[in-house]
C-alpha positions in Angstrom: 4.6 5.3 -4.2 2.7 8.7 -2.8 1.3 8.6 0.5 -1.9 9.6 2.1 -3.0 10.9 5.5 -6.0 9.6 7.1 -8.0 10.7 10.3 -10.8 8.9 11.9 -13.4 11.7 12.7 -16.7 9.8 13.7 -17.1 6.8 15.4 -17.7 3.3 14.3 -20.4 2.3 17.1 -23.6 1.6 15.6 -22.1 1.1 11.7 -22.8 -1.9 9.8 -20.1 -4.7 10.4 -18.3 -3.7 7.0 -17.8 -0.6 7.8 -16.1 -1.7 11.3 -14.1 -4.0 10.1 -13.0 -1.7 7.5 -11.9 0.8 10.0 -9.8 -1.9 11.6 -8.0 -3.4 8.1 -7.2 0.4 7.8 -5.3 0.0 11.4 -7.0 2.9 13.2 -7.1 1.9 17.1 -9.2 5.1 18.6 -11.0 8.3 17.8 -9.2 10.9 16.2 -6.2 8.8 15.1 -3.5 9.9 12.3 -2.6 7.1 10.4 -0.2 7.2 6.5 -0.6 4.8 4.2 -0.1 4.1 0.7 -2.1 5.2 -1.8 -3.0 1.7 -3.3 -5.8 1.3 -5.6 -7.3 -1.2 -2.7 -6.2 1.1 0.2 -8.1 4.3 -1.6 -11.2 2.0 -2.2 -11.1 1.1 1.8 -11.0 4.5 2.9 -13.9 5.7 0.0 -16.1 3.1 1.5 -15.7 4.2 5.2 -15.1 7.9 3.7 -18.4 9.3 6.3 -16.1 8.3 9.2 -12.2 9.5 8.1 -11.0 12.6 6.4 -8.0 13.1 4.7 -4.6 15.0 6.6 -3.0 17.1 5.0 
């Protein structure tokens, strides 16, 4: 299955509770972390919801 880069770019402080436990199923740890994952229907929908906060690597 194809893969996809994701960086966290903005913060999670002050986000609904959601949103920061999104960032955290995703497995980013810190700021400005690099993270692959599969591009699964339910990963793609995680990172669209949370998609103010990560950009995609390429």
């Amino acid at each position: 299955m194809a893969t996809i880069r994701i960086k966290q770019v903005k913060s999670a402080i002050n986000r609904p509770l959601d949103q920061k436990r999104t960032i955290k199923a995703l497995g980013f740890r810190k700021l400005n972390q690099v993270l692959e994952k599969e591009a699964t229907p339910q990963i793609l929908g995680m990172i669209k919801k949370v998609s103010h906060l990560v950009e995609e690597v390429k």
